[in-house]
N, C-alpha and C positions, 0 to 999 in steps of 0.2 A: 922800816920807814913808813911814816902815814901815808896812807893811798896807795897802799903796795900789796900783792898777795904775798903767799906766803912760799911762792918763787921768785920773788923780787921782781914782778912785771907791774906796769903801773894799773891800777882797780880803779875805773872812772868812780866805779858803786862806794867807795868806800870812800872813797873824794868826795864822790857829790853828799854822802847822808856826813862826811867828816864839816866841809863848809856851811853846808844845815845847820849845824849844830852849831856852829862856833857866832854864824851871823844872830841865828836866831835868840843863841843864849846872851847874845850881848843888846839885842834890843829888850828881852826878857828883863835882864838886870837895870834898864831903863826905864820901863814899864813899872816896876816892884820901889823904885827908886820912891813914888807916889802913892802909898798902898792903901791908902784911904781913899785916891781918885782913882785908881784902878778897881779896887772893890766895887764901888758907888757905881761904877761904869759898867762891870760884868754884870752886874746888880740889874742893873737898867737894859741890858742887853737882854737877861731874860728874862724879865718881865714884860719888856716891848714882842719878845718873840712869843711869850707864853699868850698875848692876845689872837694867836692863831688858835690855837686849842681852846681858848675861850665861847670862840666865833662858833666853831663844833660843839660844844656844848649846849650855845644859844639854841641850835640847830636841833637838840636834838631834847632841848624842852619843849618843841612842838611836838616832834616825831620819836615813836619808839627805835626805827629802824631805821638806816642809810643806805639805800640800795641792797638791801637785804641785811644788812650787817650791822652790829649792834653798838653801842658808844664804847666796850670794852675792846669791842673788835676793832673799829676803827680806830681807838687810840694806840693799837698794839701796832699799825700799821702808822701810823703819825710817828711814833713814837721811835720805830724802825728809821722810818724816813729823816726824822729831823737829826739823832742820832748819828747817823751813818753822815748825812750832809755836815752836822757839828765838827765833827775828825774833820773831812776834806777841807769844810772851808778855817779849820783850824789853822792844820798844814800845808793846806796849798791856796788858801782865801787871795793871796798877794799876786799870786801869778795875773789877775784882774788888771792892775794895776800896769801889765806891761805896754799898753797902747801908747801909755802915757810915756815911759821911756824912748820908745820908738818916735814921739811925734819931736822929743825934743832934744833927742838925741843922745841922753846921758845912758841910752843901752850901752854904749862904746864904752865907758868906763867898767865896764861889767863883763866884756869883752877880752880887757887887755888884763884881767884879774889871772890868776892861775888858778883857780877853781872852775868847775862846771856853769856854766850861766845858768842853766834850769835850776839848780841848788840855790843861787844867789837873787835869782826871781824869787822863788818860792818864798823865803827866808825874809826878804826885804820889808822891811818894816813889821818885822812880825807881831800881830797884834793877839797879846794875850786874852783882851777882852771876849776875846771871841768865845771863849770858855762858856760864856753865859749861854751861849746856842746852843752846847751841847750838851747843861748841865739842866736846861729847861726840856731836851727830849729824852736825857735818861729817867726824868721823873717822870715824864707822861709812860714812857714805856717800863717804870715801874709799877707805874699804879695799873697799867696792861698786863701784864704779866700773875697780877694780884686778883686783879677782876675777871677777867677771861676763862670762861668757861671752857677748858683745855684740859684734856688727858695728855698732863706731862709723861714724854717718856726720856730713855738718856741722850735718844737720840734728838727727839724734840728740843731738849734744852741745852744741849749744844748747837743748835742751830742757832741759838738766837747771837750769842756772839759771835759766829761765825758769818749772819748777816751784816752785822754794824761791823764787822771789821770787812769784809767785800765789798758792802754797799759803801763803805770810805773810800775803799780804792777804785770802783767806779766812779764813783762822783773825784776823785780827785783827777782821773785819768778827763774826765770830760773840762775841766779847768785848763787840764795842760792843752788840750786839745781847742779848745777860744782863746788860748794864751798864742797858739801858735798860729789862730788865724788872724790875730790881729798884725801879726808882723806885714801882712797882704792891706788887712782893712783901714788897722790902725786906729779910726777911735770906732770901735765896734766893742766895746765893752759891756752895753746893753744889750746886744746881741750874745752875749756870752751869758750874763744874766738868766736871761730867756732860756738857757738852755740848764742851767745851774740852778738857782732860786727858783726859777721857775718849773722845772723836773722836782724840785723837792716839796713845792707846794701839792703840785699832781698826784704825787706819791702818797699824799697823806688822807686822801681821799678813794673810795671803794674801787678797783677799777668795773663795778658792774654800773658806772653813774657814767661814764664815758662812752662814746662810741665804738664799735669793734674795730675803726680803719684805727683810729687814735690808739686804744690797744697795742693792734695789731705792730705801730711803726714804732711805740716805745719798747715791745719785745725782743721785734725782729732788726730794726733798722736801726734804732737808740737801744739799746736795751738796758734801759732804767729799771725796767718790770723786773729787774732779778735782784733791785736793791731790796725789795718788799713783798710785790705782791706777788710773785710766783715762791719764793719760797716760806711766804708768811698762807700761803692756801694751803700748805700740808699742816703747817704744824697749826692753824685753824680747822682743821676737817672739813674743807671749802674746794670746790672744782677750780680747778688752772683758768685762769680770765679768759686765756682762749684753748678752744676747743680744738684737740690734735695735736697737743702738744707732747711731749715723752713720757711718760710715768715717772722717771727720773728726774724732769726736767729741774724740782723744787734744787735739787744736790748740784745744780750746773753754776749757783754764783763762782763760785773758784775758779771756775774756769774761764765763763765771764769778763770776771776780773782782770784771769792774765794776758785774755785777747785784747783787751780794752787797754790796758798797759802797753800792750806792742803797737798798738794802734796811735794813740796818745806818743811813743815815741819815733814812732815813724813820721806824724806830724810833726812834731817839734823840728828835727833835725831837718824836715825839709821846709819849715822856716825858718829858720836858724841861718839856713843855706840862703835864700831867698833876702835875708835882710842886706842891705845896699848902704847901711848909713843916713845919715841927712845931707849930705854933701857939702859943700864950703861955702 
């Protein structure tokens, strides 16, 4: 039976990525339904986004360097960063959106679904265009990859997918986690923003142009620093952004990852718990 292991006990996991799939593939087939306004749209999406890396290049027909680091180095770090946010806010971009359900009450209909609500969040109006975000940072972090003065090795160049796919599921886990503080806030959506969009503009920039406390809290406290810049300093031949940190630390996204995941669902379910309706 779907959403069942393979002792017949009910798999939330296989539930919630089963209803994923089925919400998401049906607004997909809604989307495709227009394929010339859907194109025109991704189209414009990353073009709109690609004027960030623009902006860095303006930058960087003054200056040779950007806090020491050079326009291939910084695009391998943009490139990291936009990337890695492109997935999150691919598959989990909608979770944004739940303030809105809460203010007006139609979470209740999502509620009394037989599927996971987190899945149905995520999935809710899934918007393909978003593709354009991520297809505007795997070219910057191709043409990084191409320019960069880097002694590949096989370990090196398995890292790099192995960032865009942790630095996803961090930046997704940070989505689920403003998704769940909204059910408190409710329209704090900017505030979620702030920590989303605005974590991935940070990232795409040196972290030697920053302050050591700002550093320090996107390491230690947020730790964004492991979508990019802690593991993109080995395979650049670059010191750790701060000082003291493990020799190991570049190999710790995965790990990362899966705290930020338990974190991310420890929030949820205690707003989940927390939410009360709109009342009569």
């Amino acid at each position: 039976m779907r959403g069942r292991d393979r002792a017949g006990g009910y798999n939330p996991l296989a539930e919630g990525l089963r209803a994923y799939r089925l919400i998401a593939g049906m607004w997909i087939r809604s989307t495709l339904t227009y394929r010339l306004s859907f194109a025109l749209t991704a189209f414009g999406g990353l073009v709109v986004t690609g004027l960030d890396f623009v902006t860095i290049m303006l930058m960087f027909s003054r200056v040779d360097v950007l806090g020491g680091y050079s326009l291939p180095e910084v695009a391998f770090l943009y490139g990291l960063s936009a990337t890695s946010f492109g997935v999150a806010d691919l598959v989990m971009g909608s979770a944004a959106r739940l303030g809105t359900r809460v203010r007006d009450g139609t979470l209740d209909t999502l509620l009394v679904r037989p599927a996971p609500v987190l899945a149905q969040v995520a999935a809710d109006r899934f918007a393909l265009r978003r593709v354009g975000r991520f297809g505007q940072g795997a070219l910057v972090l191709g043409y990084a990859l191409v320019a960069s003065d880097v002694t590949w090795t096989p370990v090196k160049a398995l890292m790099v997918p192995g960032m865009v796919v942790c630095g996803g599921v961090i930046f997704c886990a940070v989505f689920v986690v403003g998704a769940a503080f909204q059910f408190v806030a409710q329209d704090a959506s900017e505030v979620q923003h702030a920590f989303t969009y605005g974590g991935q503009t940070l990232l795409q920039y040196p972290p030697t142009v920053f302050g050591k406390e700002l550093v320090r809290g996107v390491t230690f406290m947020f730790p964004l620093a492991f979508v990019n810049w802690v593991p993109a300093a080995y395979v650049l031949g670059r010191p750790y952004p701060l000082d003291g940190l493990p020799e190991g630390a570049a190999f710790a996204p995965p790990l990362v990852a899966a705290v930020c995941c338990a974190a991310a669902g420890l929030a949820w379910r205690a707003g989940l718990r927390s939410y009360r309706s709109t009342g009569s």
